[in-house]
C-alpha positions in Angstrom: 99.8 87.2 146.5 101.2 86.5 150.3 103.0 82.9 150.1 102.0 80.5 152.6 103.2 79.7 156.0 104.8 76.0 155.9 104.5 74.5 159.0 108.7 73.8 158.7 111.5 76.8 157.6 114.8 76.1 156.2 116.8 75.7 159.4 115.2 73.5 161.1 116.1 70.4 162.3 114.8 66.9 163.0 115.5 63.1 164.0 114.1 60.1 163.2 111.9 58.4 166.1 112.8 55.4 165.1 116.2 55.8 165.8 117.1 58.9 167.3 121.2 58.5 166.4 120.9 61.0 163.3 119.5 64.4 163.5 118.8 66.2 160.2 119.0 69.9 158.9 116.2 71.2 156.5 118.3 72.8 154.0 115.8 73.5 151.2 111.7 73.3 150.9 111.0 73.4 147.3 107.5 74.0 145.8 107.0 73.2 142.3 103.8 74.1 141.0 100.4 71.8 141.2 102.6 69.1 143.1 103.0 68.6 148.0 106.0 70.5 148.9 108.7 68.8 150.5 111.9 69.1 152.2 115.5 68.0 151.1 117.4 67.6 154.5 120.8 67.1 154.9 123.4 65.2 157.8 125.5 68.1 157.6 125.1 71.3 155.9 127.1 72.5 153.5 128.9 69.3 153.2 129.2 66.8 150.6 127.0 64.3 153.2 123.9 62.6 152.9 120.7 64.4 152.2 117.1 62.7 151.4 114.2 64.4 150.1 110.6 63.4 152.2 107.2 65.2 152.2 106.6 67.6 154.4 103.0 65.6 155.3 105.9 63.2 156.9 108.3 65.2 158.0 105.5 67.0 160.8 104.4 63.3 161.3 105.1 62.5 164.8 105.0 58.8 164.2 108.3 59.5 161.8 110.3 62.8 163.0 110.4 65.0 165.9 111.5 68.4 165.6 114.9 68.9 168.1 116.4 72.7 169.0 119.8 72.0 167.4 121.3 69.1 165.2 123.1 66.6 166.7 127.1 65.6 166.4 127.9 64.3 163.5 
């Protein structure tokens, strides 16, 4: 069985459009059987930092997030 292209890959990054001041790193896009995939996205990677976990039906909304070529300083 091929696995399916997700329209977002670990690595790539995001803001908020409501605020813009925060860009995000998708660090992880688990799958769990029978249930949406989602995306846990962290501030900084590798770092004890914030990270929140959104679908990814929201996270490709443009309404919510836009995609951005690097993450921000944070």
């Amino acid at each position: 069985m091929t696995p399916r292209r997700l329209p977002v890959q670990v690595g790539d990054c995001f803001v908020k459009t409501s605020t813009k001041l925060r860009s995000y790193i998708v660090v992880a896009i688990p799958e769990p059987a029978g249930r949406p995939p989602y995306a846990i996205l962290a501030v900084r990677p590798g770092a004890d930092g914030e990270r929140i976990t959104i679908g990814l039906s929201a996270l490709i909304d443009p309404s919510l997030f836009r995609r951005v070529t690097a993450p921000g300083p944070e």
